[in-house]
C-alpha positions in Angstrom: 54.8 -38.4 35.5 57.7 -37.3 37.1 58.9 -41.1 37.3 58.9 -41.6 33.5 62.1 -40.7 31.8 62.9 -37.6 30.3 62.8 -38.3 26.7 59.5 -39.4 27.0 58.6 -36.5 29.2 59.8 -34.4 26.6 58.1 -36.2 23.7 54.4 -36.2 25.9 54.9 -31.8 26.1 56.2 -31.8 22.6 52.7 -33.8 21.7 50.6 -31.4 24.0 52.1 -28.3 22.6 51.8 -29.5 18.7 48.0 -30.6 19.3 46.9 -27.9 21.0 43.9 -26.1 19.7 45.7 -22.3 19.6 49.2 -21.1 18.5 52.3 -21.3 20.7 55.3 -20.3 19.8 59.0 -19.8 21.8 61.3 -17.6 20.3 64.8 -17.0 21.8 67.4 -14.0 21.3 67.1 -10.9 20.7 66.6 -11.8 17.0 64.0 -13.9 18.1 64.6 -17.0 17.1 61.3 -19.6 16.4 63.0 -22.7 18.1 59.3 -24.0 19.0 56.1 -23.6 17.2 52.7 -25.6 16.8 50.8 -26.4 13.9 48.2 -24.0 14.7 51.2 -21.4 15.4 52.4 -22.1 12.0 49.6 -21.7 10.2 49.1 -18.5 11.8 52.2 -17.5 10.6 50.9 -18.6 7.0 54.4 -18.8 5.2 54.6 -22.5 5.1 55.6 -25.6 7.5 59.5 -24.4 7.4 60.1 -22.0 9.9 61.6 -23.9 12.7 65.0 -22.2 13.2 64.1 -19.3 11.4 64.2 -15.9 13.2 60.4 -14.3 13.7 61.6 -11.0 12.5 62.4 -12.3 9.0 59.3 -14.3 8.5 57.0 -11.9 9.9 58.8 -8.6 8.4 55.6 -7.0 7.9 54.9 -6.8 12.0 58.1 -4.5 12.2 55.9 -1.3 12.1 52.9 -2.8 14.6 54.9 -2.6 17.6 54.7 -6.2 17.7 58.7 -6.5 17.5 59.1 -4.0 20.5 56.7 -5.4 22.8 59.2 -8.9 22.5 62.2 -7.0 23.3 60.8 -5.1 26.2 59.7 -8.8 27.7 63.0 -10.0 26.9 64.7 -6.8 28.8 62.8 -6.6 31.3 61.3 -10.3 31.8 57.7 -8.8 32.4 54.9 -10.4 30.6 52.8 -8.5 27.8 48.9 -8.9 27.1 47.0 -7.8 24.6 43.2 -8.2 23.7 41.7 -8.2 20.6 44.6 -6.5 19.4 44.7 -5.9 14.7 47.8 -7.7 13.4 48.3 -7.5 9.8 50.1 -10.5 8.2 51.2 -11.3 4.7 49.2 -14.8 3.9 49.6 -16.2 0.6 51.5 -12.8 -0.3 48.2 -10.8 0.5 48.1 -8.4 3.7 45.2 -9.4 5.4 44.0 -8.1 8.8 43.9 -10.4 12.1 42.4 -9.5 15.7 44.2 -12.1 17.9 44.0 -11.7 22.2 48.2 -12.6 22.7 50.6 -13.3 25.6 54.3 -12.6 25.6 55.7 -14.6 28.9 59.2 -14.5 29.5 61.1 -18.0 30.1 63.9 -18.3 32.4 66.7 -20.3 32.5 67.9 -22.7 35.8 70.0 -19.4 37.4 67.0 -17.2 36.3 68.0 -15.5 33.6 66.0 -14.8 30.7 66.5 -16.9 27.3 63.4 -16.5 25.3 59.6 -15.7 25.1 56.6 -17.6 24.2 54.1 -16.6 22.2 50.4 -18.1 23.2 47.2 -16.5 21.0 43.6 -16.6 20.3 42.4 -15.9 17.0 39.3 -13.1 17.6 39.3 -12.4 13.8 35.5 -13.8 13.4 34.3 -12.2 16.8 35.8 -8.9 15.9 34.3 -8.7 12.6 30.8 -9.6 13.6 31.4 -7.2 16.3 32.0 -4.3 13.9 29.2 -5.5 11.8 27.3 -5.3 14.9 28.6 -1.7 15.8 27.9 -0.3 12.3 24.5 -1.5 12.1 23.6 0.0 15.6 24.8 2.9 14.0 22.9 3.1 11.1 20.2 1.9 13.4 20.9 4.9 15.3 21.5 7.4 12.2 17.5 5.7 11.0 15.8 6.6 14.4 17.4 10.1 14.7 16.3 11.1 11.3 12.8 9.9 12.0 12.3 12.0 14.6 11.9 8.6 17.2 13.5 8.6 20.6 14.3 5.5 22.0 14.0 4.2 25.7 14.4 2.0 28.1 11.9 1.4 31.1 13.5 -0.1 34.7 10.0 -0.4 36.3 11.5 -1.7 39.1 14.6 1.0 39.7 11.8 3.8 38.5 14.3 4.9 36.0 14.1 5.6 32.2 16.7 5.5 30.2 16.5 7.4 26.8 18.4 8.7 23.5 19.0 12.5 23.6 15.7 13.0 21.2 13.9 11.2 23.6 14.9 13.3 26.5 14.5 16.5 24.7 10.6 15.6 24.2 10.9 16.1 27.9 13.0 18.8 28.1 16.1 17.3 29.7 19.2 17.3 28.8 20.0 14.5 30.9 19.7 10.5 28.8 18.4 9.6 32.4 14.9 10.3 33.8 12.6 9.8 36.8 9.7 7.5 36.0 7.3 10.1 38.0 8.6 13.2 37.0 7.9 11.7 33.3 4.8 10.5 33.8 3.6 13.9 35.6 4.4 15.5 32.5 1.6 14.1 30.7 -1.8 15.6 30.7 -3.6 14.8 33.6 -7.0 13.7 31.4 -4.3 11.3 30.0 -2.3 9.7 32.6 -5.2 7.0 33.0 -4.4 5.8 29.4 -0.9 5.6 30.3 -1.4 3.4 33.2 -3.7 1.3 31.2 -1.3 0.8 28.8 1.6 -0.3 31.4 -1.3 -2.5 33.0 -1.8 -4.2 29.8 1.8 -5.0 28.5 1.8 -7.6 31.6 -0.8 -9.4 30.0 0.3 -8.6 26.1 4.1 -8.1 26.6 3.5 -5.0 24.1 3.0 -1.1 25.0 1.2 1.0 23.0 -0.1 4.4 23.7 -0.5 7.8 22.4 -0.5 10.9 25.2 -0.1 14.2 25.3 2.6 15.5 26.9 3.8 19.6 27.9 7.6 20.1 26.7 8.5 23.6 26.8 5.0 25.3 27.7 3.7 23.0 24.6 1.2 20.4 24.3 2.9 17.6 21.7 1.0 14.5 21.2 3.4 11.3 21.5 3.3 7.6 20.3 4.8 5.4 22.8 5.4 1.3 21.3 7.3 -0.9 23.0 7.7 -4.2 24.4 9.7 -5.9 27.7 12.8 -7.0 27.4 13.7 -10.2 27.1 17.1 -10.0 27.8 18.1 -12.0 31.6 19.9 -9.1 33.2 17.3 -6.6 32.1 13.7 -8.1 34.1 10.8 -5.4 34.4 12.2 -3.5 31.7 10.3 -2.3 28.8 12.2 -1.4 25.3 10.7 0.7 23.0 10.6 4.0 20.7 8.4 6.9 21.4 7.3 9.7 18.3 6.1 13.3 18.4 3.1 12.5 16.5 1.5 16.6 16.9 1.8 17.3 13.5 -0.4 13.8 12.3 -2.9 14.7 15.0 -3.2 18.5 13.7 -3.4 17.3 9.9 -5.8 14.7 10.9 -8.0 16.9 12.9 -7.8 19.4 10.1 -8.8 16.6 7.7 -11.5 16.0 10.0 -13.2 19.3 10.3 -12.4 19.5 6.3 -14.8 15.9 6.0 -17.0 17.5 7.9 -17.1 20.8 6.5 -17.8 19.0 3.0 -20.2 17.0 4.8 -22.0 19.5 5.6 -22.2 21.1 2.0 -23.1 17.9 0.1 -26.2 17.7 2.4 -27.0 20.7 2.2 -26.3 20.6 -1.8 -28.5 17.4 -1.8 -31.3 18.9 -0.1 -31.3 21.8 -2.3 -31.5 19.7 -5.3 -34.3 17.5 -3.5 -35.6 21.1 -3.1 -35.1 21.9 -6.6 -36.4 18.6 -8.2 -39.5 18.9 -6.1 -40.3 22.1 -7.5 -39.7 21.3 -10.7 -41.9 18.3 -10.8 -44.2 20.3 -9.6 -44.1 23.3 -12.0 -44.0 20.6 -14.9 -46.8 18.9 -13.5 -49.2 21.8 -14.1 -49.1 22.5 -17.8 -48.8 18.2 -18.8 -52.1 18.3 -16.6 -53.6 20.8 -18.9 -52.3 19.0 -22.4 -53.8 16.2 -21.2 -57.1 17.8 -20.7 -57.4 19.1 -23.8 -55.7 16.4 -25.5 -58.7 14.6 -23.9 -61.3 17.0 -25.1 -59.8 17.1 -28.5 -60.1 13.3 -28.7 -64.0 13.6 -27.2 -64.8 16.4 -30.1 -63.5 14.6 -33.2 -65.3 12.6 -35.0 -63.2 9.7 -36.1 -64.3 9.3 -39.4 -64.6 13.4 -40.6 -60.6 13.4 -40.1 -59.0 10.4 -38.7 -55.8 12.3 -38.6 -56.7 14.6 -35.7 -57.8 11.7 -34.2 -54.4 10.0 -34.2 -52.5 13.4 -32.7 -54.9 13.5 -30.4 -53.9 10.2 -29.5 -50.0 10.7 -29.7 -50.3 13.6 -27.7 -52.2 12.3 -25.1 -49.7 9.3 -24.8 -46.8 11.5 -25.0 -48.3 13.9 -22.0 -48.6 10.4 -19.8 -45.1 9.7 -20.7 -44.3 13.0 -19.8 -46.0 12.5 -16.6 -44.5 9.2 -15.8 -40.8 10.7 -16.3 -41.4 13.6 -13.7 -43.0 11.3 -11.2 -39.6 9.4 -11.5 -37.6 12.8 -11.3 -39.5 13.3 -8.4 -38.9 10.0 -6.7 -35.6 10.3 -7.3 -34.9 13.5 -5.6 -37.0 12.5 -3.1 -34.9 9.9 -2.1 -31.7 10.8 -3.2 -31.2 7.9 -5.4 -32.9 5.6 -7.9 -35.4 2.3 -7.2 -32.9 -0.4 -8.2 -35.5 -2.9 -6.9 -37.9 -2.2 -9.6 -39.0 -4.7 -12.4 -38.2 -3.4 -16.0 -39.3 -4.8 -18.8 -36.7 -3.8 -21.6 -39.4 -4.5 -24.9 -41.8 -1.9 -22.8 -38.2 0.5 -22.2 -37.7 -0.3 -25.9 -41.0 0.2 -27.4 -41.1 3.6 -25.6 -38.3 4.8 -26.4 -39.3 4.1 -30.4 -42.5 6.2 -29.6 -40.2 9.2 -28.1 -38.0 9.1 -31.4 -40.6 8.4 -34.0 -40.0 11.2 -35.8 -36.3 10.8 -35.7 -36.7 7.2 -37.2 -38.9 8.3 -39.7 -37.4 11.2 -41.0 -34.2 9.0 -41.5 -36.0 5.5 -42.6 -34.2 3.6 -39.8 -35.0 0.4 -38.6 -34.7 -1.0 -34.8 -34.1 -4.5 -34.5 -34.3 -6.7 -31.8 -34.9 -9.9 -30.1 -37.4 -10.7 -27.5 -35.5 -9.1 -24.5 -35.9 -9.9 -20.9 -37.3 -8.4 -17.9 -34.6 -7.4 -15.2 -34.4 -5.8 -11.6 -33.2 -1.7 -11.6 -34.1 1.3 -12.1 -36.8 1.9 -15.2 -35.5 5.4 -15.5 -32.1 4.7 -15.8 -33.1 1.9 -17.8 -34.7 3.9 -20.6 -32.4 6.7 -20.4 -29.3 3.9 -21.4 -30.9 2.4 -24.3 -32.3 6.3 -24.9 -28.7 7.6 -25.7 -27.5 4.3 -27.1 -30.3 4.3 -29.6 -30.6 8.3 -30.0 -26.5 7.6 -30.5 -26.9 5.7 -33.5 -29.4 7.8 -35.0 -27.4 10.9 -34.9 -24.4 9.3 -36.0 -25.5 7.4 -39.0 -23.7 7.1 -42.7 -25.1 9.5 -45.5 -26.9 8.1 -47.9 -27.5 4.9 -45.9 -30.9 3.9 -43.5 -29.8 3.2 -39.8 -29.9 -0.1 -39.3 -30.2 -0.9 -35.0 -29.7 -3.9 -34.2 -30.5 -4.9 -30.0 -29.5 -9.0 -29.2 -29.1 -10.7 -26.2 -27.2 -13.7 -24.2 -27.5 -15.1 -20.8 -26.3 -17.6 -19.0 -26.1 -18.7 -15.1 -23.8 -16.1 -14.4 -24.4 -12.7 -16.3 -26.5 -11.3 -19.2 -24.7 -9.9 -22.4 -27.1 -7.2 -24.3 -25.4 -6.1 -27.4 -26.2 -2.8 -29.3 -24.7 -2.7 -33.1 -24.9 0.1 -35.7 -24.0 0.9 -39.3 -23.5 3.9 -38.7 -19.7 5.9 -39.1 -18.0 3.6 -36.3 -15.6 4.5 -33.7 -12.0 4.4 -33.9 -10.2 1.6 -32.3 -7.9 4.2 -30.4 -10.9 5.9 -29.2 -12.4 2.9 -27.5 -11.8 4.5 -24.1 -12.4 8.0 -24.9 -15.6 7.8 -25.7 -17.0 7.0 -22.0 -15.3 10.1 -20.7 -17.5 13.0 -19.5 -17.2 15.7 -21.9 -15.6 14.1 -24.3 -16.3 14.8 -28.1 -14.8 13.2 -30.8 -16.9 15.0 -33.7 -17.1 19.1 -33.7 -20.2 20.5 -32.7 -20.8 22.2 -36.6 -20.2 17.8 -37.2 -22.8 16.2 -35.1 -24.8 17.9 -32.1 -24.9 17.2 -28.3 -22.5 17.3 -24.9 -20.3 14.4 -24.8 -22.0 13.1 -22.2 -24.4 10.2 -23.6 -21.5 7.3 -23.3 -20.3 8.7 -20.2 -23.9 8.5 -18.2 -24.9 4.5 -20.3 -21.4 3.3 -18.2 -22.0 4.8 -15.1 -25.9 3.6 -15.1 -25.0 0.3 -16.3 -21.8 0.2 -13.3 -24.6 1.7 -11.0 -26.7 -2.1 -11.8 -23.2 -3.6 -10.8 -22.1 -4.6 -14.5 -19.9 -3.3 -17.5 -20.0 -1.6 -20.4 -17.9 -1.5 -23.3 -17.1 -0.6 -27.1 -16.0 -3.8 -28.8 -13.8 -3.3 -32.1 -16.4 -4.3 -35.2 -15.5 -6.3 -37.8 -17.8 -4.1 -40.6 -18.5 -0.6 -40.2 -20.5 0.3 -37.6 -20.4 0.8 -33.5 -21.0 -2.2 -31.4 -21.9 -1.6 -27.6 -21.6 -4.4 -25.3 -23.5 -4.5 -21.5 -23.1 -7.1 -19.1 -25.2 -7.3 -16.0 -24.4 -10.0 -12.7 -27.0 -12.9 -13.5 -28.9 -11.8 -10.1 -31.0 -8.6 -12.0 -32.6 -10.7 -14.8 -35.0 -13.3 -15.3 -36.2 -14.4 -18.8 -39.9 -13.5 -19.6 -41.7 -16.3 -21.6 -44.8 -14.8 -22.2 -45.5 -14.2 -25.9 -44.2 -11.3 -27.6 -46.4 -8.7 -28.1 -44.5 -6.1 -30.5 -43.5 -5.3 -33.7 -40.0 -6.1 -33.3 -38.6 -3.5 -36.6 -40.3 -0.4 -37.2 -39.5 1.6 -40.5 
């Protein structure tokens, strides 16, 4: 190069200096004149392409008060070069002060006898790196702010230095006021039973790359229980060192052992509750057994002794009673299975014109005194419980009895659909109806929408038909009627029924 003539020499720098891929800048006097400036230089500046011969303390007025000003005169005084990194320069661009983080030189240029003339300028823009940088910053400390007020520690592990490294929460759980600890001396401060764990857990993060633990561990004469999770680092200049948070995790433990002993506590109560009422139901059944045995006998002798033509009536209580004594007997054996075993046979076949037919027998004089009639079509047989069974359609047919219409006979009418997935049984009334709002209120426990001086009973009926029919797996529910009149719809999982073909054997109305 140095035999190409000067001109071009000149031009070749001039075309280095204008391409080049940061700002520079010379400025000359002690007004600092730009004599020399690149594109990237000038854009820097942001006040347009016109600032060759223009002194930098006009252009740039705005960098009087940043120091920026004195650190070129001190350069140009005493010809020593000035560094600074990742310096904030505030510069008016497009007549809005915006903030800049730039890493700048100011180098001092001699002249031929070695005097000074001038200064260039050379810069990096940081701008991006600094702000992601401060992102960076206030994350980690709202990062920090979130684990201090969760009561974690964190840590860091050097297996192979036998250090640990730790947040100031984390060294309090081991009371140090040191961030620094010895690997043993922490580790001897958890219980002996669990040290074993501990070194389980470090022998398993080779093979996982995770730690996870919980030991106890004495911190000020106290036992505290503490969650270690954590996981190695990944980082190059950080090998054999695990990451992670630990948690004083005594107060979980205590509330979950008290929950515990409260489970079992209740545990304990309910079986003892259940096997007094297996107690109770036992007895029962077996006090109520006594005096059906004797109705039946002398319902039995009764029947023996009358002569069915002298009074055929006698005859026929004779009869009812006896039937009603073995229905009696039937329903106590069930009580007393069902204590027994602490719940119902839902494995049992039921045959709902039998559960039907009964339960017209039981309320005979019911549907006599009010001339009501009991429709329905030939029903199926299905698999549950026959006692739970006839106490649903019970209430649901006892139900519309009780609330019927003056001056109108009850009118019960029991249907049936079933396809490959469930069976629909439908139980309609004429009776007074339910409110639509009251749709849902009427299968709560307790829960009477008539007065007592209205209509008698508990406000239990509805409440025990849903759970039975929930206890068979299906649903039950009041569906808004078009006429007056209640309309109760079950639906059982096609699996508990199977359609009986055999001929119908009852009356299906009785008035």
């Amino acid at each position: 190069m140095k035999d190409l003539p000067y001109s071009l020499k000149e031009t070749i720098l001039r075309n280095v200096i204008d391409t080049a891929p940061f700002p520079i800048g010379v400025y000359t006097g002690h007004k600092m004149k730009i004599v020399l400036a690149n594109q990237c230089m000038i854009k820097t500046y942001g006040k347009g392409p016109d600032v060759i011969g223009t002194n930098y303390t006009e252009i740039l007025p705005e960098l009087e008060n940043q120091q920026i000003f004195d650190q070129l005169r001190e350069v140009l005084h005493t010809g020593k070069p000035y560094e600074a990194k990742n310096a904030r320069v505030d510069i008016v661009v497009e007549g809005v002060l915006k903030p800049h983080y730039f890493n700048y030189n100011f180098t001092p240029i001699f002249d031929s006898e070695g005097e000074i003339f001038g200064v260039m300028n050379t810069a990096a823009d940081v701008t991006e790196l600094n702000v992601a940088r401060q992102q960076t910053l206030e994350i980690e400390k709202k990062l920090r702010l979130a684990v201090e007020s969760s009561q974690l520690g964190t840590f860091e592990i050097d297996i192979n230095k036998g250090i640990v490294a730790g947040s100031r929460r984390f060294a309090s759980f081991f009371e140090s006021k040191n961030r620094e600890l010895d690997l043993n001396v922490m580790v001897a401060m958890i219980h002996t039973d669990d040290q074993p764990i501990w070194h389980q857990a470090i022998r398993e993060l080779w093979e996982t790359g995770d730690l996870h633990c919980e030991v106890r561990v004495a911190s000020n004469g106290i036992m505290h229980w503490m969650r270690f999770s954590g996981t190695l680092s990944d980082s190059d200049d950080k090998e054999n060192v695990i990451v992670g948070i630990a948690q004083d995790i005594t107060e979980q433990k205590k509330n979950a052992q008290e929950l515990l002993e409260l489970v079992e506590q209740r545990t304990v109560e309910l079986r003892r509750s259940n096997d007094d009422l297996k107690q109770f139901g036992h007895v029962v059944s077996h006090d109520l057994k006594e005096p059906v045995r004797k109705m039946l006998m002398y319902s039995n002798i009764l029947k023996q002794n009358t002569v069915e033509g002298k009074d055929p009536r006698i005859s026929q209580y004779a009869h009812k009673i006896n039937k009603s004594a073995l229905r009696l007997t039937e329903m106590i054996d069930s009580i007393l299975n069902y204590s027994s075993s602490g719940s119902p046979d839902l494995e049992e076949t039921v045959d709902l014109n039998d559960i039907i037919e009964s339960i017209k027998e039981d309320l005979e004089i019911k549907i006599a005194e009010k001339s009501a009639v009991i429709e329905y079509s030939k029903m199926p047989v299905v698999r549950g419980s026959k006692i739970l069974m006839h106490q649903l359609f019970y209430n649901l047919i006892a139900n519309s009895l009780k609330f019927s219409r003056d001056n109108f006979n009850p009118h019960i009418k029991i249907n049936h659909t079933a396809d490959a997935e469930s069976l629909k049984i439908t139980v309609a009334d004429n009776g007074i109806g339910i409110a639509t709002g009251d749709s849902q209120r009427i299968f709560n426990a307790f829960e009477r929408l008539h007065s007592k001086d209205q209509y008698e009973g508990t406000g239990l009926g509805l409440a025990l038909c849903k759970k039975i029919v929930e206890r068979h797996g299906g649903k039950m529910r009041n569906i808004d009627s078009e006429s007056q009149g209640a309309v109760f719809e079950i639906t059982l999982p096609a699996t508990l029924y199977r359609i009986d073909r055999k001929p119908h054997q009852y009356n299906s109305a009785i008035t």
